[in-house]
N, C-alpha and C positions, 0 to 999 in steps of 0.2 A: 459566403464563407466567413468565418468568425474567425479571427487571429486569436487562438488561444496560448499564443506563448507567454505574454506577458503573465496573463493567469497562473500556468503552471510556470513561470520563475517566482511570483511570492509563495506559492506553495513549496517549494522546494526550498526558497530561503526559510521561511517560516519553522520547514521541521528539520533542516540544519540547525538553528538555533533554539531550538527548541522554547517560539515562542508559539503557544496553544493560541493564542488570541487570533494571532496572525493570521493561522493557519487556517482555524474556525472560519474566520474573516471571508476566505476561499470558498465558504460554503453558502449555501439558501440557509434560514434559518431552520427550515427539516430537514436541510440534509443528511444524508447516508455516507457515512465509508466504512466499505466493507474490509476489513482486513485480514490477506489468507491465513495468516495466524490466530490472530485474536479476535477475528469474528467482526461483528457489526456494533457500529457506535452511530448515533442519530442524535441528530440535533445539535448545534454550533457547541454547548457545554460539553457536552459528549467529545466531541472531536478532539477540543481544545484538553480534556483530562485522559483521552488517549496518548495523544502525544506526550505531553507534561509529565502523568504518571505512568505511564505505562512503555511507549516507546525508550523514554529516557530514564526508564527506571534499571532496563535490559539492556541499554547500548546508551554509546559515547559517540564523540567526533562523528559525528554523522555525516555523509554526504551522497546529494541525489542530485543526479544529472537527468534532463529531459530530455528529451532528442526526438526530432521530427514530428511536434504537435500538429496536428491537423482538427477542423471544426467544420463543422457541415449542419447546419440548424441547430438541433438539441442536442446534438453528438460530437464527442470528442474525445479520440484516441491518441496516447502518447507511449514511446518506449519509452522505458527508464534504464539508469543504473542506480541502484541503490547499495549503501554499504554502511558499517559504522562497526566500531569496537565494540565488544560483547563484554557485560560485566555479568553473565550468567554461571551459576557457578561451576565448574570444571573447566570453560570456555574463556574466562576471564582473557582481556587482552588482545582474542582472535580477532581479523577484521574479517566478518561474513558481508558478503557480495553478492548482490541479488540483480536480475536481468527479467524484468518483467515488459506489460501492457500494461496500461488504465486505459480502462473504457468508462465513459463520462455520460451521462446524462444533465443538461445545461438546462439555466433558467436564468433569464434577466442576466446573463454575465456571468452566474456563478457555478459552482455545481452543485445539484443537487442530488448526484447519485455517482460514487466513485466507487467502482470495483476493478478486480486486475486477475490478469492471468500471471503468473510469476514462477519463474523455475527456481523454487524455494533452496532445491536438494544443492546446488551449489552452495548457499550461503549456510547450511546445516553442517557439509562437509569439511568448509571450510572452518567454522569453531568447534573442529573435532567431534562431531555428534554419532555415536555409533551408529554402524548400518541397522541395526533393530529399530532405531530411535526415527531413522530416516524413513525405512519400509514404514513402519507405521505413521507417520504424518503422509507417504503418501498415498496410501489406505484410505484413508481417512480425508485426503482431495479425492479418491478418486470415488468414492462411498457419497462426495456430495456432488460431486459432476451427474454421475447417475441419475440422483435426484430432482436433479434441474428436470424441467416440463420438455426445455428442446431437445432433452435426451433422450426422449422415448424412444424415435424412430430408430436411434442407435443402440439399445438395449438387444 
């Protein structure tokens, strides 16, 4: 069993401060993270100009709590809370609060496949996002759940 806390504490400091290097650092050099918003970024550059320009282009004051990491060979799953002030426009100021899973795929220490389950609709509702606005992003999870391969049996 693989003590994966320390790992996700530089990750979590990493994009509290919004240092891409850092955070990169946390990955394989092909790493993946998948993000339910903004999709897939691969490779250590990738990661590092997700955060830098893009997470921190939409939010401020960021903060992400880890809780109850656990590691098992390649594998490693973590709750989180995540949250941060929104400078998106109509939202400006909101703090959205998000309460998700990472599910991890390891290698040598690092990871190299970072995807999450996340109940997004809290952190929408909270920066005032209309319900139109909401139904449709989860349309739009629930349109790519489907198309995962282990969905079939449940279609």
């Amino acid at each position: 069993m693989t003590d994966l806390a320390p790992l996700m504490s530089r990750f979590a400091a990493a994009a509290e401060a919004g240092d891409g290097a850092a955070l990169a650092a946390c990955f394989t050099e092909d790493g993946v993270y998948h993000d339910v918003f903004y999709g897939d970024f691969a490779g250590r550059a990738e990661i590092a100009r997700m955060l830098e320009e893009v997470f921190h282009r939409d939010g401020e004051d960021f903060r992400w709590d880890m809780i109850d990491p656990v590691a098992a060979g390649d594998r490693g799953y973590v709750r989180y809370l995540f949250s941060y002030r929104s400078k998106l426009p109509g939202a400006e100021g909101r703090r959205a609060l998000f309460e998700g899973v990472a599910v991890l795929r390891l290698r040598d220490g690092l990871i190299a496949d970072y995807d999450e389950v996340a109940n997004a609709a809290t952190g929408l509702s909270l920066m005032g996002f209309a319900d139109a606005r909401i139904a449709k992003f989860a349309a739009r999870q629930a349109s790519a759940l489907l198309a995962r391969p282990e969905a079939a049996r449940h279609r």
